[in-house]
N, C-alpha and C positions, 0 to 999 in steps of 0.2 A: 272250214273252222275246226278247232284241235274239241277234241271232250272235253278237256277242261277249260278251255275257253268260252266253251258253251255252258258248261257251270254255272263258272263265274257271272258269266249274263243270266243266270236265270236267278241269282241272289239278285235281293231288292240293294241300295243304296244304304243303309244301314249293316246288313248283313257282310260287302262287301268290306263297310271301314271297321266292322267289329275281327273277320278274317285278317286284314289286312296289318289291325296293329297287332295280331297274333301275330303275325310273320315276320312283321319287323323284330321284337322280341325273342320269333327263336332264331334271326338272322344274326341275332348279336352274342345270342345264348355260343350259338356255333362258330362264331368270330373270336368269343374271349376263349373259348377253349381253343383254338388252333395258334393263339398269339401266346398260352400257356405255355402248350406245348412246344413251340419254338424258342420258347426261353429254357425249359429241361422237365418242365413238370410231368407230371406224369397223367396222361390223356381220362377223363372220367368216363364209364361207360355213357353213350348215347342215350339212351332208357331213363339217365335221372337228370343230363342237363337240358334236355327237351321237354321235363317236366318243368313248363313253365311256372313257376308260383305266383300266387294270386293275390293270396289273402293277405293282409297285416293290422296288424293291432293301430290305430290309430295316434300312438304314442310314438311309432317304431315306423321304420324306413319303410317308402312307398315301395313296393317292387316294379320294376322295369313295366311287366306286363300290364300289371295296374293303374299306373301312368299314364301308358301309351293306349288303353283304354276311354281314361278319363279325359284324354287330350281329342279322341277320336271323337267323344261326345255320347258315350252309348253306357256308361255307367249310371245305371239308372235301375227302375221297377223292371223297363223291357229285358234286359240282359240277359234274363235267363230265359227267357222264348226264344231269344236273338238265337243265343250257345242251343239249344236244343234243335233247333234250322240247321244248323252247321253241324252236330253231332248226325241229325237223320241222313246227311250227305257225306258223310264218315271223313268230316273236314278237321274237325276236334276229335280229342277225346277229355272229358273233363272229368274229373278228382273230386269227389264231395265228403266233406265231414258232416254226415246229416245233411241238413237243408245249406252250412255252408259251402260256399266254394271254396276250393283249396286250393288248388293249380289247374291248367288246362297242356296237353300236347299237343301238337300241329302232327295230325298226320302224313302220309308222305302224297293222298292226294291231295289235304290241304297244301301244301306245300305248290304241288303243279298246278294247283287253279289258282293261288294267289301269285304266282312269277305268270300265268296267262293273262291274268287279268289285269298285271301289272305294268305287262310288256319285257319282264326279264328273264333272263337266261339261267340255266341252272348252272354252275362254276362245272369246267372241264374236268376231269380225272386227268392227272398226271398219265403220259407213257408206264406200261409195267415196266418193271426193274430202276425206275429213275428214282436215283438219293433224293431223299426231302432236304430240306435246307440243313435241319439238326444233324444227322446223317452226313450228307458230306463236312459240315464241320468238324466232327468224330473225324472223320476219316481223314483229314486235312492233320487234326491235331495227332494220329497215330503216325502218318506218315513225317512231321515233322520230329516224330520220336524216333523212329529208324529204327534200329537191330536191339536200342535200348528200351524200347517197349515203353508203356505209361505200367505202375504200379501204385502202390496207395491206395489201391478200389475199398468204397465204401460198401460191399453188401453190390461189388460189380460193378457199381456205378463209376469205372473209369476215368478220372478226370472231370466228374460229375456230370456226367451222358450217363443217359438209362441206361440200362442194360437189358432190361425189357423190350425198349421201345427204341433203340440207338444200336448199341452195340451187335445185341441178339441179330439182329437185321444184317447188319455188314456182316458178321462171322458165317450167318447162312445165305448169303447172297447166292439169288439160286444159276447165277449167270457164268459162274466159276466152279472149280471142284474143289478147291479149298477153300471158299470164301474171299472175303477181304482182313480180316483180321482176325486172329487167334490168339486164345489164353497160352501161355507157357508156364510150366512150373519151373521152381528155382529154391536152392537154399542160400539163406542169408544170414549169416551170426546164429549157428544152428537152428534154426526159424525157415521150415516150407511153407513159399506166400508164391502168389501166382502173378504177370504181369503182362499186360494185352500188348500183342505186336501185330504191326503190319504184314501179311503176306505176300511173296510174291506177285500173285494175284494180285492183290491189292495193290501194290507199288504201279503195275504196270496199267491197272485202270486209272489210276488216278492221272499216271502221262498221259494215256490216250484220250480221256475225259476231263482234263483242268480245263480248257479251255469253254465246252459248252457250259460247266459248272461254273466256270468265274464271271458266264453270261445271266445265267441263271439267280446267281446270288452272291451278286458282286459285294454285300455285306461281309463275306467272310473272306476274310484274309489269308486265302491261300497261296503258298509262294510258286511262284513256276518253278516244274520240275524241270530238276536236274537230266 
């Protein structure tokens, strides 16, 4: 039997469904950020969206965690002996304004005793070096721009790909020695503006790699290389 397995059994039946709809909560917290992200946002640190929040004015929107407390059945006088169990097991970490509650965080052994006790699997890490889905679509949309590069960047954001969290990535892809795509500078109507192009590099991953990527993430519309 795993340590955290053994935890989990040593919480009574309350304590488990008070962890438990904390986990669902921050399973979703870290759900809507990765469905963000894959549309172009820009990723929030870790640290504030696994601050679950708790509290709410009775006039104004339940929050998720609160909810899924209230539906567990544990919102009540006991609640806060419950969270004080789970904090002495450094399963929580909980937020107070004074005597209120504010938010609660699911630590990272919360985290492995409630997927032991649940029966679930923690999500695999990607291979290093593997494009995220965002990512190769960037690089899908550079290489269908060819030698004429994308221009127009908002503040970098390229064709509206990060540049933080998109671009930055391909350019220093650490699998090549020029990356996958490069800034070029250019004059236009006496105007120096800069505009991202495919590299060598680049070109020639994207041949030898369209195919496990168009497996990958058949969503994006890459054309087979030429």
């Amino acid at each position: 039997m795993s340590k955290h397995l053994h935890l989990w059994q040593k919480l009574n039946q309350r304590q488990q469904a008070t962890l438990t709809a904390i986990y669902r909560a921050d399973q979703s917290a870290e759900a809507a950020q990765k469905e963000a992200w894959l549309l172009g946002s820009t990723r929030d640190p870790a640290a504030v969206w696994r601050n679950l929040q708790y509290y709410f004015e009775p006039t104004s929107y339940e929050t998720l965690l609160h909810r899924l407390l209230r539906e567990a059945g544990v919102v009540d006088q006991g609640l806060g002996s419950t969270l004080r169990v789970l904090e002495g097991h450094n399963l929580i970490q909980c937020n107070y304004d004074g005597s209120e509650l504010i938010s609660i965080k699911l630590t990272t052994t919360g985290r492995a005793v409630a997927r032991a006790g649940l029966g679930e699997s923690a999500p695999k890490k990607p291979p290093k070096g593997q494009l995220k889905p965002r990512q190769w679509e960037a690089l899908v949309t550079a290489y269908q721009a060819g030698e004429n590069g994308i221009s127009d960047a908002s503040f970098g954001d390229y064709a509206g790909f990060s540049w933080r969290w998109t671009w930055l990535r391909l350019r220093d892809y650490y699998k090549t020695d020029n990356g996958l795509v490069k800034e070029v500078g250019y004059w236009k109507d006496g105007k120096h503006s800069t505009k991202l192009v495919i590299t060598q590099s680049g070109i020639e991953f994207y041949r030898q790699q369209w195919e496990k990527y168009r497996a990958l993430y058949p969503d994006v519309n890459a054309p087979i290389p030429e």
